[in-house]
C-alpha positions as CSV (number, residue, x, y, z in Angstrom):
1,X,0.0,0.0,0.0
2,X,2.5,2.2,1.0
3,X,4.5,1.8,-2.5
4,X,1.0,2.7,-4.4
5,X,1.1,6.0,-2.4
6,X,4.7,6.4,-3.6
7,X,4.0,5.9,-6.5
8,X,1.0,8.0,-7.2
9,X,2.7,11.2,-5.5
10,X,6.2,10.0,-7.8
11,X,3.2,10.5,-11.1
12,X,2.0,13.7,-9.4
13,X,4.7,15.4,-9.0
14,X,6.2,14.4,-12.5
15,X,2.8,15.8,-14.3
16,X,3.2,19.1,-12.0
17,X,6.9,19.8,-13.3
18,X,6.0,19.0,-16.9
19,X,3.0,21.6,-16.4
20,X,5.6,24.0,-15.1
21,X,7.9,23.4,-18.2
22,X,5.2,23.5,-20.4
23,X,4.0,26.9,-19.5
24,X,7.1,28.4,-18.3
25,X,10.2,27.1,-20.9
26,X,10.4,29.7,-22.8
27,X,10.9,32.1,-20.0
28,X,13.8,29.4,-18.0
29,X,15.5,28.9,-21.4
30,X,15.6,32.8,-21.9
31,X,17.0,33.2,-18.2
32,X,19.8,31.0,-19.0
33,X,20.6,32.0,-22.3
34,X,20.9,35.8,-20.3
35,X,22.9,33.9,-17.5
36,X,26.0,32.8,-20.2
37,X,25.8,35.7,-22.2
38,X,26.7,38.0,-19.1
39,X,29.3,35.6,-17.8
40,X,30.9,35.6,-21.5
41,X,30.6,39.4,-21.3
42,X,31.8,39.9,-17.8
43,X,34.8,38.2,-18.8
44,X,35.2,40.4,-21.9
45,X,34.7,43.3,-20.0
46,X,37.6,42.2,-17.8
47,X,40.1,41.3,-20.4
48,X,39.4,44.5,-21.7
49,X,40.4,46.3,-18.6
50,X,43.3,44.4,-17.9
51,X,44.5,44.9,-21.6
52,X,43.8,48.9,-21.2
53,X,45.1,49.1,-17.9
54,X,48.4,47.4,-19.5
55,X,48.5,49.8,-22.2
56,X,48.1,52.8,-20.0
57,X,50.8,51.7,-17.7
58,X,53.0,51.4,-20.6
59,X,52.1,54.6,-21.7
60,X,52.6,56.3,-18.1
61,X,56.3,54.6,-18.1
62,X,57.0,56.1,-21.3
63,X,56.0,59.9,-20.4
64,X,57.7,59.6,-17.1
65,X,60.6,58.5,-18.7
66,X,60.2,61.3,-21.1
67,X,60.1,63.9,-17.9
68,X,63.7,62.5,-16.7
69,X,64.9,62.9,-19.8
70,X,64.2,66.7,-19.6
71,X,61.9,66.5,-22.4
72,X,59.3,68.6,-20.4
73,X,56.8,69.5,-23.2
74,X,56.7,66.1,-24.6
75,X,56.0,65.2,-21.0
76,X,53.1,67.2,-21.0
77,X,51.8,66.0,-24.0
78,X,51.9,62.3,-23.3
79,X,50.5,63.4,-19.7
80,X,48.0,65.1,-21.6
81,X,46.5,62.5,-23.7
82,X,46.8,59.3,-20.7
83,X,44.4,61.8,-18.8
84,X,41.8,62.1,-21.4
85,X,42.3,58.5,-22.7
86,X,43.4,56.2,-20.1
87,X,41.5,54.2,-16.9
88,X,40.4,56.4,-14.3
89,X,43.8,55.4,-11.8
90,X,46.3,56.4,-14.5
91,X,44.0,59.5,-16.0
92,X,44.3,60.6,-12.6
93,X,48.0,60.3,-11.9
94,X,48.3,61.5,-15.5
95,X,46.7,65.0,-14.6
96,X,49.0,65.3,-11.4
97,X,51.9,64.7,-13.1
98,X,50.9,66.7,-16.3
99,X,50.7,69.9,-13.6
100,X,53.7,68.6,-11.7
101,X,55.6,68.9,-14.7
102,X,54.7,72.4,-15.4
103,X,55.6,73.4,-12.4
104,X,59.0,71.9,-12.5
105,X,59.4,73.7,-15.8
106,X,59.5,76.8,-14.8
107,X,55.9,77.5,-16.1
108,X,54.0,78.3,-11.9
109,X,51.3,80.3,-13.7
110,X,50.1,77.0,-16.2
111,X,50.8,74.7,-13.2
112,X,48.6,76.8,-11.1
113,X,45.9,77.1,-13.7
114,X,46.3,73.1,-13.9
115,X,46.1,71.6,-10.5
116,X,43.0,74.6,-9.7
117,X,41.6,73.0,-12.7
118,X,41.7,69.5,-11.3
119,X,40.9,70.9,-7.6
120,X,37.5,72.3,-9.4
121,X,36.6,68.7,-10.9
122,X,33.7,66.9,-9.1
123,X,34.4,63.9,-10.8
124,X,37.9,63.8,-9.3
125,X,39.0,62.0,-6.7
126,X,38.2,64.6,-3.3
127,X,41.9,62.9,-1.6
128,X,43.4,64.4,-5.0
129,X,41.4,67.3,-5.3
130,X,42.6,68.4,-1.8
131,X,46.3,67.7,-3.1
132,X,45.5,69.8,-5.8
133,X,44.7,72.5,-3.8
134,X,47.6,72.1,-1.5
135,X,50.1,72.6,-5.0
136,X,48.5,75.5,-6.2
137,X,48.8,77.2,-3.0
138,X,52.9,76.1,-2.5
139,X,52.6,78.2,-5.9
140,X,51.0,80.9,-5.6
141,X,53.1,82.1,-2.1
142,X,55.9,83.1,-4.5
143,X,53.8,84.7,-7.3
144,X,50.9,85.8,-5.8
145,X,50.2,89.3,-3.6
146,X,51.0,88.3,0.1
147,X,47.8,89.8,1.6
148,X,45.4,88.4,-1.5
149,X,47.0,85.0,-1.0
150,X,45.8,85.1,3.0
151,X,42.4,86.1,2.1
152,X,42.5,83.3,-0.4
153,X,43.5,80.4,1.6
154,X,42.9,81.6,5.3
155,X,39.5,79.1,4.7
156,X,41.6,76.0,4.1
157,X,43.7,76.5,7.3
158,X,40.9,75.5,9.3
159,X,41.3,71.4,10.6
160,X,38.2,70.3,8.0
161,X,41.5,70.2,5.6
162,X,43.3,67.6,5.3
163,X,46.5,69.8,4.7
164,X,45.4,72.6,7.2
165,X,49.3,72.9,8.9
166,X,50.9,72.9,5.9
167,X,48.7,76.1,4.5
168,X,49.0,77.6,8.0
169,X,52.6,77.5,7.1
170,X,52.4,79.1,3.4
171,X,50.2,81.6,5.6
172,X,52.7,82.4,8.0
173,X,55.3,82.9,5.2
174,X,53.1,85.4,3.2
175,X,52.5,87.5,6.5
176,X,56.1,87.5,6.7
177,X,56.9,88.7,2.9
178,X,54.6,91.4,3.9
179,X,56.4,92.0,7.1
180,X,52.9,91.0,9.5
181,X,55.3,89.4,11.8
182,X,51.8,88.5,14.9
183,X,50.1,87.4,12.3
184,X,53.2,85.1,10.8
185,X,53.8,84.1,14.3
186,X,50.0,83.5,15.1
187,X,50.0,80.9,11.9
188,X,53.2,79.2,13.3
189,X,51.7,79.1,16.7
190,X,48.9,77.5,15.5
191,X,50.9,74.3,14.1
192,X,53.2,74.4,16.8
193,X,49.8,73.6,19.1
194,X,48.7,71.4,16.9
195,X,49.6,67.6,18.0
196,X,49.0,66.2,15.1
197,X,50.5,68.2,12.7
198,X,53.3,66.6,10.7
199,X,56.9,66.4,12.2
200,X,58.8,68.4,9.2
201,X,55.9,71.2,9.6
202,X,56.0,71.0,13.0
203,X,60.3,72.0,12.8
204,X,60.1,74.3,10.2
205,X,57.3,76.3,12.1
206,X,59.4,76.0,15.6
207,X,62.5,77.9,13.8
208,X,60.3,80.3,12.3
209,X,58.7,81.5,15.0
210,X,62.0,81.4,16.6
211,X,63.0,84.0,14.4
212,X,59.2,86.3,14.6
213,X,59.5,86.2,18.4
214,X,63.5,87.7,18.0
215,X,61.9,90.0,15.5
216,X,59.6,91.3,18.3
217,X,61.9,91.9,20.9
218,X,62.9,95.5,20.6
219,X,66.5,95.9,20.8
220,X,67.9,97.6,24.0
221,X,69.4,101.7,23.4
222,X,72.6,101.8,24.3
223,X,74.4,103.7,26.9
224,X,76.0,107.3,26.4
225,X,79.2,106.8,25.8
226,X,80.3,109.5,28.3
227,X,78.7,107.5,31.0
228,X,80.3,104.3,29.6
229,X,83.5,106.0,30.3
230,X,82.9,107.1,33.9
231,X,82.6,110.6,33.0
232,X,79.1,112.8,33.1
233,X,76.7,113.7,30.6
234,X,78.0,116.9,28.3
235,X,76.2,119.5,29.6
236,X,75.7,119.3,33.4
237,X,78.6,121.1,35.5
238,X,80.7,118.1,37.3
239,X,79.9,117.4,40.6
240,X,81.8,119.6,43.6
């Protein structure tokens, strides 16, 4: 009896599933026909990738290569093109350099127009878009007008910035071009409290203020020289 039951449930079961395939085939072969096709594209995708990110490093090797050379404009160039062209990694270290390289060619006024130009890009990495800013600024304290370069970067000194000591240091050297010496040494003191602000900063900011506060002291008059020499001030009648 209880292999009759088996069996009927074994018939029931086998008419239900050939109901379901009946009605639904179309649909299952569909969803696996969809399932191999994005597993054989997947795959392209990644070859792809790996073959352009292969190319790009190439690429990057042979513009770098180019910059120690002292081919600086064909530098550029090849930086140039990897950032328009290449994966997102290298298009990104491509723009850096591209601007570094201007920079190191005597050219401060393209590299500052560069690395503000990747600072300004939302699509950007923000970590690299803070660098940015950070370069531009380490430009513009030698070219730009000491007090229009505090009212420009005075915002980024505050701790939201990543690089807030190191622009409290630019700071403190405009206010010193300009011969603010409290305000120089308030930017100096402001790194020196600061216990996380890098060790180089931290020692380039303890000597500078070294020199403000030495500044600041006003130097002591010195003595007659009549009353140096034991004798009394010219004028007054010598004591009887």
């Amino acid at each position: 009896m209880t292999e009759f039951f088996r069996e009927v449930d074994e018939d029931v079961r086998r008419d239900r599933i050939i109901r379901i395939w009946t009605r639904y085939r179309y649909v299952l072969i569909g969803l696996a026909v969809l399932i191999v096709a994005g597993t054989g594209a997947w795959r392209a995708y990644e070859q792809h990738r790996d073959q352009s990110a292969e190319v790009a490093g190439m690429k990057f090797e042979a513009a770098v290569q180019l910059a120690h050379d002292g081919k600086s404009a064909e530098a550029v160039a090849a930086f140039d093109a990897l950032g328009k062209t290449a994966p997102k990694g290298y298009a990104t270290l491509a723009r850096l350099r591209a601007a570094d390289e201007l920079a190191a060619s005597s050219d401060p006024h393209a590299a500052i127009k560069s690395y503000e130009s990747l600072a300004e890009d939302q699509s950007f990495d923000p970590t690299f878009r803070d660098f940015a800013k950070l370069r531009a600024a380490m430009l513009r304290v030698d070219n730009d007008d000491p007090l229009d370069f505090e009212k420009r970067y005075a915002p980024l000194a505050s701790n939201t910035f990543p690089y807030h000591d190191q622009i409290r240091e630019l700071l403190g050297l405009a206010a010193l071009k300009r011969n603010a010496l409290e305000s120089a040494g308030r930017w100096f003191d402001a790194i020196i409290s600061d216990p996380r602000a890098p060790a180089g900063v931290r020692m380039r900011a303890e000597a500078l203020m070294g020199l403000v506060q030495s500044s600041l002291v006003p130097a002591e008059k010195p003595a007659p020289a009549n009353a140096q020499d034991g004798n009394p001030p010219p004028g007054n009648p010598p004591a009887k």
